[in-house]
MIBA-838082 format. One record per residue: residue number from 0; x, y, z of N, C-alpha, C in turn; residue in three letters. Coordinates in steps of 0.2 Angstrom, whole numbers, plus 5000, padded with zeros to 4 digits. Layout:
REM residues N
{NUM,{X,Y,Z},{X,Y,Z},{X,Y,Z},"Ala"},
...
This chain:
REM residues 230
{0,{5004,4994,5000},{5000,5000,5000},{5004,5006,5000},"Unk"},
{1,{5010,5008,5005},{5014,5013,5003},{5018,5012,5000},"Unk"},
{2,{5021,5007,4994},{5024,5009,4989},{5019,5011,4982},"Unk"},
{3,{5012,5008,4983},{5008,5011,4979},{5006,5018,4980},"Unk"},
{4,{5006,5021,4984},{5003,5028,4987},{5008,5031,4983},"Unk"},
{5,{5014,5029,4984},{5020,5035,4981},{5020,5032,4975},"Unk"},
{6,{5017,5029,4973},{5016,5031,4966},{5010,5031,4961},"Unk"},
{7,{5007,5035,4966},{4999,5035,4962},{5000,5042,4956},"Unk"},
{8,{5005,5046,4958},{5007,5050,4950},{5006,5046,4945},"Unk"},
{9,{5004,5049,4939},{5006,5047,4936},{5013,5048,4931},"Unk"},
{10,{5019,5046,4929},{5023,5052,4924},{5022,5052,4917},"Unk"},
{11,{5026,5056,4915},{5025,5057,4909},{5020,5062,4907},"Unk"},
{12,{5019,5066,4900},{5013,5070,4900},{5010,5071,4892},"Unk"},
{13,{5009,5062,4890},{5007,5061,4886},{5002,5058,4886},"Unk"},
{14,{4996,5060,4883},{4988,5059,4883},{4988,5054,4878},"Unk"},
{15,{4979,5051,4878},{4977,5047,4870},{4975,5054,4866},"Unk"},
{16,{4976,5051,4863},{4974,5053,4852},{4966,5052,4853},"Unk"},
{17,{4964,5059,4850},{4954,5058,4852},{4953,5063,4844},"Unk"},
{18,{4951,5061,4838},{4950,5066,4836},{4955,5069,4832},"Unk"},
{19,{4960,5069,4831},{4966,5072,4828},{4969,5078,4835},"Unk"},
{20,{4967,5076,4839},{4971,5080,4845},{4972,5076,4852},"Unk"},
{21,{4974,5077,4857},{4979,5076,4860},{4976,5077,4868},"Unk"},
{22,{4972,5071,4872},{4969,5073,4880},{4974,5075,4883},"Unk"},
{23,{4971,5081,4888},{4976,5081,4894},{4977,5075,4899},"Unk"},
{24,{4982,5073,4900},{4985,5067,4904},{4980,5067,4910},"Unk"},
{25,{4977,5062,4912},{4975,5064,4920},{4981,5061,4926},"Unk"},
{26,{4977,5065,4931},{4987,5066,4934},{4987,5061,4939},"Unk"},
{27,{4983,5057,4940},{4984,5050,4943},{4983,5046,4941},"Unk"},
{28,{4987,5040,4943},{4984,5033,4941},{4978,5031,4940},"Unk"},
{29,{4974,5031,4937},{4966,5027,4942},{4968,5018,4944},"Unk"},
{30,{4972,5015,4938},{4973,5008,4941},{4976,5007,4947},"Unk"},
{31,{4981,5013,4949},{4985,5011,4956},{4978,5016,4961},"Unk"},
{32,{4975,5021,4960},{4969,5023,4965},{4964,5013,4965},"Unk"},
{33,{4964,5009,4961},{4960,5006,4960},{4961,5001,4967},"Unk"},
{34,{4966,5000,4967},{4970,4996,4970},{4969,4998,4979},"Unk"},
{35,{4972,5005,4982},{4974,5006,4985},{4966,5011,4988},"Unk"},
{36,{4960,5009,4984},{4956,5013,4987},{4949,5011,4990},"Unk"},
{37,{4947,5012,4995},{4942,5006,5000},{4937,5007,4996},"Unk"},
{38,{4933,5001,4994},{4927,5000,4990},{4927,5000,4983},"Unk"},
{39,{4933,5001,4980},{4935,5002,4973},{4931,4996,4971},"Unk"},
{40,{4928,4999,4963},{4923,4994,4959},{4929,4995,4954},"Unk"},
{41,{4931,4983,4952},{4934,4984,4948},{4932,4986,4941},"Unk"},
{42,{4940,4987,4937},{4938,4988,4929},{4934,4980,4925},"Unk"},
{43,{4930,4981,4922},{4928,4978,4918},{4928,4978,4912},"Unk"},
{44,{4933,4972,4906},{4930,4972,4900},{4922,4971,4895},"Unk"},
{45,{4923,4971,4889},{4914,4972,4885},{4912,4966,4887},"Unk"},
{46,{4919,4960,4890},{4911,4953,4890},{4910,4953,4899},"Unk"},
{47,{4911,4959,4899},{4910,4959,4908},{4915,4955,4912},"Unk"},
{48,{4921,4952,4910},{4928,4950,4914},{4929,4955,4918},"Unk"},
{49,{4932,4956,4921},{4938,4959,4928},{4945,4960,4922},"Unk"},
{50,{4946,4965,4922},{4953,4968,4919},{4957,4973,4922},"Unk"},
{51,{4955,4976,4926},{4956,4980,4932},{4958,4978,4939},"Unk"},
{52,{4962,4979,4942},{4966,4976,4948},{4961,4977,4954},"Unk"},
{53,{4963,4972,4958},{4956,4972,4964},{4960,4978,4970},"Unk"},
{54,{4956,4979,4976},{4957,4984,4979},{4962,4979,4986},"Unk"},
{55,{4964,4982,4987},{4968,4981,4993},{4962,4981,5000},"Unk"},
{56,{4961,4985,5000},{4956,4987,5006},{4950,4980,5010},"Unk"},
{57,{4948,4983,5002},{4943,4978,5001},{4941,4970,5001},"Unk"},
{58,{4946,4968,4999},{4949,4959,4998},{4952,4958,5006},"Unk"},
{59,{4955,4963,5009},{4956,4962,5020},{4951,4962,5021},"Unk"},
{60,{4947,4965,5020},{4941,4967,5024},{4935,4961,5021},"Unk"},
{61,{4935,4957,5016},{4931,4954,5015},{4935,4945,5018},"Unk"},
{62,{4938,4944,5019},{4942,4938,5022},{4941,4939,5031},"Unk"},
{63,{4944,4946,5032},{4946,4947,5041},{4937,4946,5042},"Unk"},
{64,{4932,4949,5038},{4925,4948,5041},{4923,4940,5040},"Unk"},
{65,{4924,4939,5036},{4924,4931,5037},{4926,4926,5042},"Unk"},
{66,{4932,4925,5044},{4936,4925,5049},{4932,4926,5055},"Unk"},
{67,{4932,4933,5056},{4929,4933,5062},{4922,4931,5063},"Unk"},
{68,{4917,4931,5058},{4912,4927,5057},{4911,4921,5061},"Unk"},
{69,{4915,4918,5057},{4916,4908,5058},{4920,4908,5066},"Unk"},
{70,{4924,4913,5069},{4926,4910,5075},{4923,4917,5079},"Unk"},
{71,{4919,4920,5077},{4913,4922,5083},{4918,4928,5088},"Unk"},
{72,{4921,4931,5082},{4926,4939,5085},{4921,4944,5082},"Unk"},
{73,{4924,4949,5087},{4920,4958,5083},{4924,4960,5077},"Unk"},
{74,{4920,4960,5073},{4925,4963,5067},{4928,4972,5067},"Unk"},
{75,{4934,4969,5069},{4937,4979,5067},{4934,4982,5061},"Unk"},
{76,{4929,4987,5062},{4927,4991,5058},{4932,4995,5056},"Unk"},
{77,{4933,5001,5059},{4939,5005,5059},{4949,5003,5057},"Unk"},
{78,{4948,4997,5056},{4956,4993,5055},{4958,4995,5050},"Unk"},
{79,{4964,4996,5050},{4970,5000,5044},{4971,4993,5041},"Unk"},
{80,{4974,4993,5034},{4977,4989,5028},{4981,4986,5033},"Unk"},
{81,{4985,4987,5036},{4991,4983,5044},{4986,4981,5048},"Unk"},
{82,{4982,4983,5050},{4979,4977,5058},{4975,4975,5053},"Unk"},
{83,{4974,4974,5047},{4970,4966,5044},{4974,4963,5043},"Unk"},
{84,{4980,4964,5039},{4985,4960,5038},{4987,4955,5044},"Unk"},
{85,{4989,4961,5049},{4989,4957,5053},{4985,4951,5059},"Unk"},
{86,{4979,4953,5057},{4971,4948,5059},{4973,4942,5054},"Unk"},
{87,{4972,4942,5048},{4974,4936,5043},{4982,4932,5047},"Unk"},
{88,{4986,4936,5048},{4992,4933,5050},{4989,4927,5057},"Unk"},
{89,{4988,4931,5063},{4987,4927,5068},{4980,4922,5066},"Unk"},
{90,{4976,4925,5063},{4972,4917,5062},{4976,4913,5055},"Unk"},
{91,{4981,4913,5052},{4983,4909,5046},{4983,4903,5049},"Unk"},
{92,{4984,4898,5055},{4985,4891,5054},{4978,4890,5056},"Unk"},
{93,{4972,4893,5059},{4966,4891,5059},{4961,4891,5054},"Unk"},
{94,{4965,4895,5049},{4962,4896,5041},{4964,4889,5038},"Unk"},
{95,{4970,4887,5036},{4974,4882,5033},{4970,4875,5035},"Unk"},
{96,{4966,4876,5037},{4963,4870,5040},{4954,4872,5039},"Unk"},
{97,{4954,4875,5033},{4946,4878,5032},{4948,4877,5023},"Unk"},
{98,{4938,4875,5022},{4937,4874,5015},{4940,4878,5009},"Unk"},
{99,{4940,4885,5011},{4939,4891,5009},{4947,4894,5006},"Unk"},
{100,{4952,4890,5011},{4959,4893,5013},{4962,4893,5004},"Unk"},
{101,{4961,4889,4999},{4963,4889,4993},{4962,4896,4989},"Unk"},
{102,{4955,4898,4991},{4953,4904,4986},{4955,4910,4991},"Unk"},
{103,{4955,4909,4997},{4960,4913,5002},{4966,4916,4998},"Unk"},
{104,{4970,4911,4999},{4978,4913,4997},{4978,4915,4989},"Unk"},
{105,{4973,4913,4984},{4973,4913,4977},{4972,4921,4979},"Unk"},
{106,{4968,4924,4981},{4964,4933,4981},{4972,4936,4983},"Unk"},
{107,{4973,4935,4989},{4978,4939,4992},{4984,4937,4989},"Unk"},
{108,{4985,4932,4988},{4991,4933,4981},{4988,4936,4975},"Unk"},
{109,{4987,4936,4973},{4984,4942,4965},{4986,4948,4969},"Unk"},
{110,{4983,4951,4975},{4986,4956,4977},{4991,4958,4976},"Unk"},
{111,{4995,4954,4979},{5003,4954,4978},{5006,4957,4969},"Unk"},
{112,{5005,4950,4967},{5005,4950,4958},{5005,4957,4955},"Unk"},
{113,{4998,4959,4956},{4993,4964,4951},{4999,4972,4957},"Unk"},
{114,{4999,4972,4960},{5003,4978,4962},{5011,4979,4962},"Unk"},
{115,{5014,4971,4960},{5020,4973,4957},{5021,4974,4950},"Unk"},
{116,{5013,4970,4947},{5013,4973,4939},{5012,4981,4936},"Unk"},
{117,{5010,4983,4944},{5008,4990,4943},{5017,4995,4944},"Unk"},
{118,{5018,4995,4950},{5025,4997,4951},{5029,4992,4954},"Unk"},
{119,{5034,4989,4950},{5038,4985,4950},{5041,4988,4957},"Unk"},
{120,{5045,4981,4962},{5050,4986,4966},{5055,4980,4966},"Unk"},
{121,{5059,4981,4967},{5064,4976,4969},{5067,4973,4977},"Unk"},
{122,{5066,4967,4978},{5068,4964,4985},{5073,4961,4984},"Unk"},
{123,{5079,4962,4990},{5082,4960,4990},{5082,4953,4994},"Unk"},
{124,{5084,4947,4990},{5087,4941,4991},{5093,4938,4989},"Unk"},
{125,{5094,4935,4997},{5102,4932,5001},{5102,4925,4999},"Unk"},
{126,{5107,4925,4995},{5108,4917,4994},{5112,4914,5002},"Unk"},
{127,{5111,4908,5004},{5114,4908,5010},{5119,4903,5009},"Unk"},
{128,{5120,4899,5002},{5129,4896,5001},{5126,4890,5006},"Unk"},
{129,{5123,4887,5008},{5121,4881,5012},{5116,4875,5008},"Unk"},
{130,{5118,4867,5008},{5113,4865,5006},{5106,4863,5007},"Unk"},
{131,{5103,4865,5005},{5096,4863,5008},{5095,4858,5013},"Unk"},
{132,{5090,4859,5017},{5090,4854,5024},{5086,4848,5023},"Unk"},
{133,{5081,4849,5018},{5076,4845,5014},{5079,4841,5009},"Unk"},
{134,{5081,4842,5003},{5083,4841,4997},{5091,4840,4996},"Unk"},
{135,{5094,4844,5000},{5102,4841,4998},{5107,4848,4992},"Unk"},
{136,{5099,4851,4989},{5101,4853,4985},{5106,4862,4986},"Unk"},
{137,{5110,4862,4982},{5115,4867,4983},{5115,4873,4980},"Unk"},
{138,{5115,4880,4985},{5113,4884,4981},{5107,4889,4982},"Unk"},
{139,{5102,4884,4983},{5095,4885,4982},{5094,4889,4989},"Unk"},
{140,{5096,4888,4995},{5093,4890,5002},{5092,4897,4999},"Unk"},
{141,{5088,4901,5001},{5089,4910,5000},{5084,4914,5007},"Unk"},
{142,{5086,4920,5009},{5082,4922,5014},{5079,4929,5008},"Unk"},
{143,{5071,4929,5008},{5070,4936,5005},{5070,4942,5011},"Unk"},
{144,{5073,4949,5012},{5073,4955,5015},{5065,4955,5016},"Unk"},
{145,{5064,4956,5025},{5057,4955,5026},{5054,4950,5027},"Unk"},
{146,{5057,4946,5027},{5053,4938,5027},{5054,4935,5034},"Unk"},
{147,{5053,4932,5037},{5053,4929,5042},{5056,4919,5041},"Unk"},
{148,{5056,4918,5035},{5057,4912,5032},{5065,4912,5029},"Unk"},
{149,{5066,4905,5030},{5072,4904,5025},{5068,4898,5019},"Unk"},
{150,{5071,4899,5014},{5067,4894,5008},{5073,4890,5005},"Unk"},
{151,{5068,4885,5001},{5075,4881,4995},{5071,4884,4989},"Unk"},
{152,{5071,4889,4986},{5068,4892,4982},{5069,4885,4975},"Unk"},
{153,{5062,4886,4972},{5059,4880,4968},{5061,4884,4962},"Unk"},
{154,{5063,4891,4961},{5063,4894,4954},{5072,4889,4950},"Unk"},
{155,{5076,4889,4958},{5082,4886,4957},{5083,4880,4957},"Unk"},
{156,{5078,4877,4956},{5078,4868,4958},{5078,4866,4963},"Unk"},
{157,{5075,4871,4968},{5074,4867,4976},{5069,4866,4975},"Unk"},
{158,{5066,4861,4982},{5061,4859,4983},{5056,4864,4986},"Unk"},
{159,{5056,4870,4986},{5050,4876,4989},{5051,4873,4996},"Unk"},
{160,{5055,4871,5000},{5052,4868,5007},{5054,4877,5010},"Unk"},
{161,{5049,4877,5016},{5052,4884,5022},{5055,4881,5028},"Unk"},
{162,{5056,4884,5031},{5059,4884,5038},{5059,4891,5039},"Unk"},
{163,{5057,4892,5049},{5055,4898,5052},{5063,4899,5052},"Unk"},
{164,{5066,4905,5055},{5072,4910,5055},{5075,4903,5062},"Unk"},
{165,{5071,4903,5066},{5072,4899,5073},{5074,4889,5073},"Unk"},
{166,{5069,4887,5067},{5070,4880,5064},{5078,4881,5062},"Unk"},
{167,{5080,4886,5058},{5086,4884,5052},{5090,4889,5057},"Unk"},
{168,{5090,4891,5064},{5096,4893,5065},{5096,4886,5071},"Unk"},
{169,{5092,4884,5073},{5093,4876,5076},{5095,4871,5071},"Unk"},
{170,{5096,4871,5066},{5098,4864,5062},{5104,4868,5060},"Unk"},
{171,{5106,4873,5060},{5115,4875,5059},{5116,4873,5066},"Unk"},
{172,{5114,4874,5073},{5118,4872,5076},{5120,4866,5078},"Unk"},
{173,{5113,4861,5076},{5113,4855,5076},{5120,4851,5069},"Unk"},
{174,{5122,4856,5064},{5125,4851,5060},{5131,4849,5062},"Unk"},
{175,{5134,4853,5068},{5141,4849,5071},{5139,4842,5075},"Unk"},
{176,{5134,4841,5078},{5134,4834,5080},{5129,4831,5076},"Unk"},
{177,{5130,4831,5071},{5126,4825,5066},{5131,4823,5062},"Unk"},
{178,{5129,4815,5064},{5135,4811,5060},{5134,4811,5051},"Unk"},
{179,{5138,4810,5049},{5138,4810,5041},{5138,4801,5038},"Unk"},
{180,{5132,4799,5041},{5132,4789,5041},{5126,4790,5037},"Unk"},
{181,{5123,4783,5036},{5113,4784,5034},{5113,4781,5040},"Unk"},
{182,{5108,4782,5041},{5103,4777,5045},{5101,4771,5045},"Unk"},
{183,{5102,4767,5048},{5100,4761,5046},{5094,4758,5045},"Unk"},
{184,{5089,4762,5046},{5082,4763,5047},{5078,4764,5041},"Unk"},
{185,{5077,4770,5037},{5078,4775,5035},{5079,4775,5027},"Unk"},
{186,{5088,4776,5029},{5094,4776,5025},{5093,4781,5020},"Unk"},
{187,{5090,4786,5024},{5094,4793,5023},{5100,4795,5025},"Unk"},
{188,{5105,4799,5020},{5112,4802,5025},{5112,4807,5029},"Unk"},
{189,{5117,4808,5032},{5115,4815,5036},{5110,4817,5041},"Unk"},
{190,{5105,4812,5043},{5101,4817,5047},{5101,4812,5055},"Unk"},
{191,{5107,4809,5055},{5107,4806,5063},{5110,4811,5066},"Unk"},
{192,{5109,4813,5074},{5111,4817,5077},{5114,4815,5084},"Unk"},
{193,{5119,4816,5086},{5119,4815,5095},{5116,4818,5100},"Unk"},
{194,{5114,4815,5104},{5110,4818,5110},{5114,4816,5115},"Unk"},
{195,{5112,4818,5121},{5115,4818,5128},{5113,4809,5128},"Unk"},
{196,{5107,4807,5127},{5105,4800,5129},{5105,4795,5123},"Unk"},
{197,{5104,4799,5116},{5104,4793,5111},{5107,4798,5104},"Unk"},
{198,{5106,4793,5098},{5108,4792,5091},{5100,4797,5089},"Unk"},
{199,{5098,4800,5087},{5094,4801,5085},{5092,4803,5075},"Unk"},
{200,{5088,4799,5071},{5086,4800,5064},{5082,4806,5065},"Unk"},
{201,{5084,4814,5063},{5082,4821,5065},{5075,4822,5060},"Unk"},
{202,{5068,4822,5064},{5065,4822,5060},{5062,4830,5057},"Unk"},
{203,{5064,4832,5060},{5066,4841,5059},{5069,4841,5051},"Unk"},
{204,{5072,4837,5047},{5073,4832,5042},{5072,4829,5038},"Unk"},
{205,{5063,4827,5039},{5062,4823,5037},{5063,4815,5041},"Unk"},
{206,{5067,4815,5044},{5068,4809,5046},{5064,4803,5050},"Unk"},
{207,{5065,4798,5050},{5063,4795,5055},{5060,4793,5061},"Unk"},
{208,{5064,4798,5064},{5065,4797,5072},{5067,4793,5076},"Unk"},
{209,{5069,4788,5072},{5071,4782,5075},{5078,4784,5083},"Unk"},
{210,{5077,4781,5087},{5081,4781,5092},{5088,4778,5094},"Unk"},
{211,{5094,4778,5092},{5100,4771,5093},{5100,4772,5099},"Unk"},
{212,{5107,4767,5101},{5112,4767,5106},{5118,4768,5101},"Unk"},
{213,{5122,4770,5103},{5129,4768,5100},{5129,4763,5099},"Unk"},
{214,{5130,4755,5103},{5129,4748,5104},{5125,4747,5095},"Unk"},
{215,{5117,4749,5098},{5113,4748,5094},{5115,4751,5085},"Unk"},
{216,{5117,4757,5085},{5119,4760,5080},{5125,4756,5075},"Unk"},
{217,{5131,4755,5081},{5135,4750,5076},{5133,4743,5076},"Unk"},
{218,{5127,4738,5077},{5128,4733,5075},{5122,4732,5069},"Unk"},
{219,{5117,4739,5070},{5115,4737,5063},{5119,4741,5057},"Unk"},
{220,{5123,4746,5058},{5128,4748,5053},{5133,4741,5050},"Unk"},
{221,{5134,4738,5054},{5138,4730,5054},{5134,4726,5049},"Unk"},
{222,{5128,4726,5052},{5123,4721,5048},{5119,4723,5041},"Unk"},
{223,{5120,4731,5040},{5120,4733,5031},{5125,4732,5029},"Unk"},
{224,{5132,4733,5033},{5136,4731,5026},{5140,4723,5025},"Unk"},
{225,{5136,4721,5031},{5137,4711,5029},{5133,4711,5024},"Unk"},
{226,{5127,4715,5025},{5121,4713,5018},{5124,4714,5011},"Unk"},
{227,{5128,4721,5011},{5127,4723,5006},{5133,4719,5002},"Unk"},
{228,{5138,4716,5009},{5144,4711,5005},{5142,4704,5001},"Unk"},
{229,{5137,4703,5005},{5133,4696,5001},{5130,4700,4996},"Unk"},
């Protein structure tokens, strides 16, 4: 909403062609007013389609009233674009668990879409030179500026998995006590870890969960590679 406000000018001061002369420019956007203005009716093409970007205002307040509907809150009348954002935020895992939550994220993502279509901006993204925790794959982890997540970005051939800031600075610290063996369980690599009382398959990883001993650890490691000798 406030990178679209600065720039609801329009530039330039080049009008349409009507008639062999030349309209005065109007001096705002109406697609970015459209977007950023409470109750805005979108544009519509001849066969009556939606061609015009939905309102920001509008698409919160038709979700946050929903929401509160179905779990029986007062709807903030008065709420700014930021306390609905943030009312969707704190109900998102109660939603993700509702019939509706598909067509949820499909609106409020078009948000997103249709207002960079309008003014592009650029975000800053950190590749973190780690391999993915999920996949293996190298490269791919990235942190976007602003984001509360670390990803294995799927545009680079990750597997789109997330991890919170709090998950992936616990499996950095965890990667010095994780043994670099498979499991014998499992027989993933990499995701056994020591603990004070056992061998554990880290399911933080996907993994198993499986429990060793030491004992226990090296005699079925014993008995995959007698198997694999026969």
């Amino acid at each position: 909403m406030s990178w679209l406000m600065a720039h609801v000018e329009r530039s330039g001061s080049t009008g349409e062609r009507v008639s062999g002369s030349r309209e005065a420019p109007v001096p705002v956007r109406l697609d970015v007013l459209c977007m950023i203005h409470d109750g805005a009716v979108p544009l519509h093409g001849e066969d009556d389609d939606q061609v015009g970007p939905p309102s920001i205002p509008s698409t919160l307040k038709a979700w946050a009233w929903l929401i509160c509907e179905h779990r029986g809150l007062t709807y903030p009348v008065t709420a700014s674009v930021i306390e609905l954002a943030e009312l969707l935020l704190r109900h998102a895992e109660w939603a993700a668990g509702r019939d509706f939550v598909a067509d949820m994220m499909h609106e409020i993502g078009r948000l997103r879409r249709c207002a960079y279509g309008l003014a592009p901006w650029g975000v800053h993204v950190q590749r973190l030179g780690l391999p993915c925790w999920g996949c293996g794959s190298m490269g791919t982890m990235t942190r976007t500026a602003g984001e509360k997540w670390v990803e294995c970005a799927a545009s680079g051939g990750g597997c789109g998995r997330l991890w919170s800031l709090d998950e992936h600075d616990a499996l950095i610290a965890a990667t010095a006590s994780r043994l670099p063996i498979e499991c014998p369980a499992c027989r993933v690599t990499g995701l056994l870890r020591v603990s004070r009382a056992a061998i554990v398959c880290d399911t933080r990883l996907d993994g198993c969960g499986r429990k060793w001993t030491q004992a226990d650890l090296t005699n079925a490691i014993a008995l995959t590679v007698r198997s694999a000798a026969v």
